[in-house]
C-alpha positions in Angstrom: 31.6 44.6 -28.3 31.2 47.1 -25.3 31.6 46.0 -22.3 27.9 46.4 -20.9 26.9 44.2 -23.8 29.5 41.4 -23.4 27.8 41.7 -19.6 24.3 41.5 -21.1 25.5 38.6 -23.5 26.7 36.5 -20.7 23.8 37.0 -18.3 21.5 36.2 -21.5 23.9 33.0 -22.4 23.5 31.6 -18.6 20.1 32.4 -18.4 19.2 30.1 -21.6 21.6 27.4 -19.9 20.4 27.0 -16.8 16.6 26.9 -18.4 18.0 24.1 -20.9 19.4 22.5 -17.8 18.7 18.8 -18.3 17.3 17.7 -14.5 18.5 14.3 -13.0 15.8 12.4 -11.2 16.6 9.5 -8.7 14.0 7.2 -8.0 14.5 4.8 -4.9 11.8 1.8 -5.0 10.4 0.0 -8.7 6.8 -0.7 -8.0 3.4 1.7 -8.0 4.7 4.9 -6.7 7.8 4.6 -8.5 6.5 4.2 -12.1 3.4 6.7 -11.8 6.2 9.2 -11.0 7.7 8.2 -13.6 5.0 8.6 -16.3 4.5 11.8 -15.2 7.4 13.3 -15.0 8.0 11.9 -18.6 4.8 14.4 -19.6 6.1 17.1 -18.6 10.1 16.3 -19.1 11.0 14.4 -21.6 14.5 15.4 -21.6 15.6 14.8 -17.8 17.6 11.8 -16.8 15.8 9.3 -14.6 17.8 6.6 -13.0 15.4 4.2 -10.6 17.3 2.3 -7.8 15.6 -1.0 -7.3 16.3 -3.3 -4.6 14.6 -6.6 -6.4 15.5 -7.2 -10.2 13.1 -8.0 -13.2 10.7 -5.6 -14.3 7.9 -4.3 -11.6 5.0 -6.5 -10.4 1.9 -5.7 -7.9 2.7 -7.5 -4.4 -1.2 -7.0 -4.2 -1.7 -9.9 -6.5 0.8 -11.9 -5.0 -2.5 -14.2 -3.3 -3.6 -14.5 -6.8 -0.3 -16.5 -7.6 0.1 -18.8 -4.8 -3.7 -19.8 -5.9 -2.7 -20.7 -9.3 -5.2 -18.2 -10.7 -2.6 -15.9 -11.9 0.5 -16.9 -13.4 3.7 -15.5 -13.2 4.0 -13.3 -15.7 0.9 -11.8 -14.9 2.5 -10.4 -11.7 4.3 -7.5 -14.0 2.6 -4.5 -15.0 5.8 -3.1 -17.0 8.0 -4.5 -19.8 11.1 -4.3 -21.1 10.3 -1.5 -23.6 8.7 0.9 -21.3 12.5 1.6 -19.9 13.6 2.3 -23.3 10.6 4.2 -24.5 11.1 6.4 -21.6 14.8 6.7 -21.3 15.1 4.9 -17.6 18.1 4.2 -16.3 17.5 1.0 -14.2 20.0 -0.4 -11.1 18.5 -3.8 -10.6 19.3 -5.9 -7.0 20.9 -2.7 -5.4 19.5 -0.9 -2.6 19.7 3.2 -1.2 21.6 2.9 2.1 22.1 6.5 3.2 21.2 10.0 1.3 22.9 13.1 1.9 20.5 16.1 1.4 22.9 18.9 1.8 25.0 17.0 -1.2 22.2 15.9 -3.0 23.5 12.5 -3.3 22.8 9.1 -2.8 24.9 6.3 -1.5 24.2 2.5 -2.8 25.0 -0.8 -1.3 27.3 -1.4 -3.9 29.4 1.3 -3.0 28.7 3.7 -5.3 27.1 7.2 -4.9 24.7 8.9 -7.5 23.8 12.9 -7.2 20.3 14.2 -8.0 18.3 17.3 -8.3 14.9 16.0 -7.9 14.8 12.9 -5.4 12.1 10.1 -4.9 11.6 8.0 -1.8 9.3 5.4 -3.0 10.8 2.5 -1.4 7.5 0.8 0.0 7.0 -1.2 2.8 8.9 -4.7 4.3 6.6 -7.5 6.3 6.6 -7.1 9.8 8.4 -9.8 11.9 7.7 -11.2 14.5 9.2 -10.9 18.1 8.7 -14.5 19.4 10.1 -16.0 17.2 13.3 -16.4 14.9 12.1 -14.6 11.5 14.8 -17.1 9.8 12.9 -19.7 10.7 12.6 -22.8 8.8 8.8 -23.0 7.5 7.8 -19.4 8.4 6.9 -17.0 5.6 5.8 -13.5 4.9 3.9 -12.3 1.8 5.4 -9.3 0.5 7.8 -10.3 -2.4 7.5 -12.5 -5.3 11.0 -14.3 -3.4 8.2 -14.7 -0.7 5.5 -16.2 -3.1 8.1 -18.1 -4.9 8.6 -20.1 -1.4 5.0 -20.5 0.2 4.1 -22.4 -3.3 7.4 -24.6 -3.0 6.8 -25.2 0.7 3.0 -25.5 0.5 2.9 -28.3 -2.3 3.9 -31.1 0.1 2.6 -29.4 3.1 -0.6 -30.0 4.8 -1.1 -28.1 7.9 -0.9 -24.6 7.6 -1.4 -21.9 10.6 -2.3 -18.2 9.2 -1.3 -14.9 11.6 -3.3 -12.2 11.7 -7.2 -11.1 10.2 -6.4 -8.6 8.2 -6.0 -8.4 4.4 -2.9 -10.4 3.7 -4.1 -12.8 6.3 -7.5 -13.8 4.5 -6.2 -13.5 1.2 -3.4 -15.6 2.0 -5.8 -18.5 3.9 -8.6 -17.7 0.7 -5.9 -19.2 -1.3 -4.5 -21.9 -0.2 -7.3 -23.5 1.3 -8.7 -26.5 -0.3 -8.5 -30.5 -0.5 -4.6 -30.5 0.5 -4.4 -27.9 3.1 -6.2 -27.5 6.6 -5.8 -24.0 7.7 -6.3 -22.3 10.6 -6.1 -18.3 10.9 -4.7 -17.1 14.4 -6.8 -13.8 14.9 -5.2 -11.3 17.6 -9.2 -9.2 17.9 -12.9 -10.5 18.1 -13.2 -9.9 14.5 -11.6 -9.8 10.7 -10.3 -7.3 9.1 -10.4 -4.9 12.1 -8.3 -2.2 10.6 -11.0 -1.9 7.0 -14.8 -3.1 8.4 -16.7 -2.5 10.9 -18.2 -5.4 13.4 -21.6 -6.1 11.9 -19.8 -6.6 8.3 -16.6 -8.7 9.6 -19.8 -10.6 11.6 -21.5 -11.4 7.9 -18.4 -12.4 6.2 -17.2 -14.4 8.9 -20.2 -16.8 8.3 -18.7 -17.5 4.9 -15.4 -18.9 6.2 -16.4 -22.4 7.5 -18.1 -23.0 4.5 -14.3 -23.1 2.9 -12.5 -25.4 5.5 -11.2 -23.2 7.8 -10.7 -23.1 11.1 -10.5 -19.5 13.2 -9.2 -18.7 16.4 -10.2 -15.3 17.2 -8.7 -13.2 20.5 -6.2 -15.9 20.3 -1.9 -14.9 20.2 1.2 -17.2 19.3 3.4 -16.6 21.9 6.5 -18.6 20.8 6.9 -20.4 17.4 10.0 -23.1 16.9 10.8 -26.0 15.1 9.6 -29.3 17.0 10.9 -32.6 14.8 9.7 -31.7 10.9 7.1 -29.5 12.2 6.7 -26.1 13.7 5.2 -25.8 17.2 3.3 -22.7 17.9 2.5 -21.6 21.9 -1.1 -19.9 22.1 -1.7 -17.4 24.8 -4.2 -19.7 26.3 -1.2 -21.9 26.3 -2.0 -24.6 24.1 0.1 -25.3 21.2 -0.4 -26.2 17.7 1.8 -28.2 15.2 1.8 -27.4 11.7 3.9 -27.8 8.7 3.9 -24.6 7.3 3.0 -20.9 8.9 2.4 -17.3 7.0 2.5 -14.4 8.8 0.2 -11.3 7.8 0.9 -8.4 10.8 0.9 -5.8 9.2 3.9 -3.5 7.6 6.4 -1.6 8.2 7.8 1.7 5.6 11.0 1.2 4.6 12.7 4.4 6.2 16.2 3.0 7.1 18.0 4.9 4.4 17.2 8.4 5.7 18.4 7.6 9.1 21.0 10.2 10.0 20.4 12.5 7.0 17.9 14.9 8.6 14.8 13.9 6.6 12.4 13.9 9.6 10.3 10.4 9.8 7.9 9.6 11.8 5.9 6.3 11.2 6.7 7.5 7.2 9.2 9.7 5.8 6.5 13.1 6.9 5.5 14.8 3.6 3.1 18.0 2.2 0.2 17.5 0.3 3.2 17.9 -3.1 4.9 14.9 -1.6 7.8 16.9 -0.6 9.6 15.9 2.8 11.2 19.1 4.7 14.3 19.3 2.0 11.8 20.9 -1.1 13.7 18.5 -3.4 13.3 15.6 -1.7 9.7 13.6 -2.0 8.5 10.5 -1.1 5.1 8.3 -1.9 3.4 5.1 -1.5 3.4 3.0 1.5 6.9 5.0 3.2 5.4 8.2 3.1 3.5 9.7 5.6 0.8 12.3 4.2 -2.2 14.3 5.2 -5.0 12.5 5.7 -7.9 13.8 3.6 -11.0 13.2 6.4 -8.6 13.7 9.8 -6.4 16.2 8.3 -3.6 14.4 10.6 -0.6 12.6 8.9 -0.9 8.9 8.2 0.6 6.0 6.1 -2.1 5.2 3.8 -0.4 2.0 2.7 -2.7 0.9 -0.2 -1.8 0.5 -4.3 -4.7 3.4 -5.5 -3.0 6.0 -2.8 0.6 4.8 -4.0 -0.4 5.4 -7.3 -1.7 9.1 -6.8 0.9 9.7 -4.6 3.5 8.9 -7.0 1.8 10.8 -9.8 1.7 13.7 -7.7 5.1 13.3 -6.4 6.3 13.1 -10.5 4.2 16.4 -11.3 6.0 18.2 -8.7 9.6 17.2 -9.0 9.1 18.5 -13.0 8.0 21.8 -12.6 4.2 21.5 -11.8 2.5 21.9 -8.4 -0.3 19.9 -7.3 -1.6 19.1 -4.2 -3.3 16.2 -2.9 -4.0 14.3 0.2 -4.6 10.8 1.0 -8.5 8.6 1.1 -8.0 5.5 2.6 -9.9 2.8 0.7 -9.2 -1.1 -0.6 -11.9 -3.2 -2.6 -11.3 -7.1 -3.0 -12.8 -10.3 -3.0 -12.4 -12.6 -0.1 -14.6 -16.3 0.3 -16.5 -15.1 -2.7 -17.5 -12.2 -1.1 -16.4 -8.6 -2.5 -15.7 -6.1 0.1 -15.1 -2.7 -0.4 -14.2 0.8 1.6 -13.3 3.8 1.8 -12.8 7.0 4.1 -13.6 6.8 7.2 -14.8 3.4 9.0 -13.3 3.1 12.1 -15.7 3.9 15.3 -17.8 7.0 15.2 -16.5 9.7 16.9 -18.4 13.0 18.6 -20.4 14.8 15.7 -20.1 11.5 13.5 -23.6 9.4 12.5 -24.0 6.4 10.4 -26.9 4.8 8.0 -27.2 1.6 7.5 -28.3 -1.1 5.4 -29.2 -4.7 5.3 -30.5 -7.6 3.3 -30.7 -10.8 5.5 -31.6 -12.5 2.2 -28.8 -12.2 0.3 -26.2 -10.3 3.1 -25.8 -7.6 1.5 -24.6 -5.0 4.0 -24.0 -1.5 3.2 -22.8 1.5 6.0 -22.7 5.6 4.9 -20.7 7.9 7.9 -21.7 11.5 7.9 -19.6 13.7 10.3 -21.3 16.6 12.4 -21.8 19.0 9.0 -23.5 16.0 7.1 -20.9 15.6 4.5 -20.4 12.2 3.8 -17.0 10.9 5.0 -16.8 7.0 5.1 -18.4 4.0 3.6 -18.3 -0.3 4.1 -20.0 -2.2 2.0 -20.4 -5.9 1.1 -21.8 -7.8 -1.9 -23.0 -4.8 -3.4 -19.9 -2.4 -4.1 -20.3 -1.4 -7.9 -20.9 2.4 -6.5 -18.0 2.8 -4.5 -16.1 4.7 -7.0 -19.0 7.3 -7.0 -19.1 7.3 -2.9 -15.1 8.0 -3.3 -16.1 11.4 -5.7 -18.8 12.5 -3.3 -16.2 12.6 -0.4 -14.0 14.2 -2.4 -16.2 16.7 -3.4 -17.4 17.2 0.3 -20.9 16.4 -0.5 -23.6 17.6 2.2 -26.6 15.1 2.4 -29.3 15.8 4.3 -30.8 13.3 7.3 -34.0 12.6 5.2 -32.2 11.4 2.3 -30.1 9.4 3.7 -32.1 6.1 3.9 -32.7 5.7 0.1 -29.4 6.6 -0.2 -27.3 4.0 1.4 -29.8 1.5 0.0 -28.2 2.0 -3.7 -27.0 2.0 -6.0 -25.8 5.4 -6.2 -25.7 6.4 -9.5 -25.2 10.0 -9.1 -26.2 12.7 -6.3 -27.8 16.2 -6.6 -27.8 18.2 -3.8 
């Protein structure tokens, strides 16, 4: 063969070998994020090796329904949203109870608390969030849970079945739906609430002032602009200090303030962090084959165009998908819509966008029936497109809200009113 063939040959042989190149994909984190990415890099690779690194072991479950377990509504095994299958079916190689403890970018690997390192072309930070803990307070202590893990869940409903007194912190989400369900005949609860209002962070005033009505009516007892300042054990109880200094024994107390991303593997390896590992609209952080999703990454924001932990299953879900596309060949873009609907003292709640205060250029419309409390809030920003939405007790168009934001839909002042009456079954400009 002459040479400038053999040449051509060769260039032609490595060509075909590099495009049959079988990827490796490393997943860190097992829940929302981590298994949308790996549907879908499963449609558009079949052939790549996908290893997941997974701190907890078992299959993955939704911490979201954890409340729904300590109730007794839900059992266990409704928790998982996997099976045992769906890692064979898609070829997954799975490290159960082992945890990512540094990366190294430039080497493209990965070093694991049990000592060993894995490489990767494509890498996935989908490692979630951890409870925050508290600062007053020893977060070993004897009685004091968080609600993030089924470990967690596993010990409030040990704890709570011979415990009567039990002292929620915080308003927000995990707060209520952890006092929503274990209030009843054998617990007296009282919520600790750091603002003048629930769920400060997802509703505005007026609606946290309607649902609030609803909580007596359930045996509970709320504190609101009220702080624990210390929290220790006192006999077989816990003693908790208020700011007001009065102090409250109870047997049991669940802490709900708030999260924190899981970031502590990156430290030292140059991916830059902020709140979140800082990522594009592909999910890419600033090494192109690196990405992150769900609750540790930090995204654009899709109203504020600013970057933001949008730490909610839908996002981690999209994220992840997106994330998945990318690292196999595809590139989509997407940014992150705050939103959460749930039920809370048989009231359902939902939001989305934008519902913080108004700022300049911003208006609101409003709605409300004092018969039956149903309360429902539409925020335009200063070129009418509608941007945000709270509503309560009457939520079933929230979906179609989400697609008009999306879509940046314009609505006019005059139309407004019959608008955020609903339901909103579709919108012509």
């Amino acid at each position: 063969m002459p040479q400038i063939e053999k040449i051509k040959f060769l260039r032609i042989k490595i060509i075909v070998m590099q495009a049959g190149k079988v990827k490796k994909y490393v997943i860190l984190g097992h829940s929302a994020a981590a298994i949308s990415a790996v549907e879908a890099i499963r449609s558009h690779d079949p052939n790549g090796e996908i290893t997941i690194v997974a701190a907890e072991k078992g299959l993955a479950y939704s911490p979201v329904l954890l409340t729904y377990y300590i109730s007794n509504r839900l059992d266990r095994k409704g928790l998982f949203f996997t099976y045992k299958g769906f890692y064979q079916r898609n070829r997954i190689n799975l490290l159960e109870g082992i945890s990512a403890i540094g990366i190294d970018p430039e080497k493209q690997l990965v070093e694991l608390s049990d000592k060993n390192k894995i490489s990767y072309d494509r890498l996935l930070i989908a490692t979630g969030s951890s409870a925050r803990k508290l600062r007053f307070c020893d977060p070993d202590l004897p009685g004091l849970f968080t609600l993030k893990t089924i470990a967690d869940a596993d010990g409030i409903l040990a704890h709570s079945s011979s415990k009567k007194d039990i002292l929620i912190l915080g308003g927000g989400l995990i707060g209520l739906q952890s006092a929503n369900a274990l209030a009843g005949a054998n617990h007296k609860v009282t919520i600790v609430i750091g603002s003048s209002q629930v769920m400060s962070q997802n509703i505005d005033y007026q609606c946290s002032s309607i649902l609030s009505k609803a909580l007596p009516e359930r045996k509970f007892k709320v504190l609101y602009n009220t702080s624990v300042t210390q929290l220790e054990s006192f006999s077989d109880k816990l003693q908790a200090t208020l700011n007001d200094g009065s102090t409250l024994s109870v047997d049991m107390v669940i802490a709900g303030k708030g999260v924190i991303p899981n970031t502590q593997m990156t430290k030292g390896s140059g991916i830059k962090t902020d709140w979140g590992i800082i990522v594009n609209q592909a999910m890419q952080s600033n090494y192109p084959n690196v990405y992150a999703a769900g609750d540790v990454a930090e995204g654009e924001d899709f109203i504020s165009k600013e970057q933001a932990v949008v730490a909610t299953w839908p996002n981690a879900c999209l994220q992840g998908k997106t994330a998945g596309l990318n690292m196999s060949g595809k590139d989509i873009h997407f940014s992150s819509l705050n939103g959460n609907v749930t039920g809370i003292f048989g009231k359902a709640i939902a939001s989305v966008g934008f519902s913080g205060k108004l700022q300049e250029g911003y208006s609101e419309t409003k709605f409300l029936n004092p018969l039956t409390s149903v309360y429902r809030k539409l925020v335009f920003n200063e070129v009418d497109e509608i941007v945000g939405a709270v509503f309560l007790d009457a939520i079933s168009d929230i979906g179609v809200v989400r697609n008009m934001i999306n879509n940046r839909i314009q609505v006019p002042e005059h139309r407004r009113e019959r608008l955020v009456r609903g339901p909103i079954r579709f919108y012509i400009p």
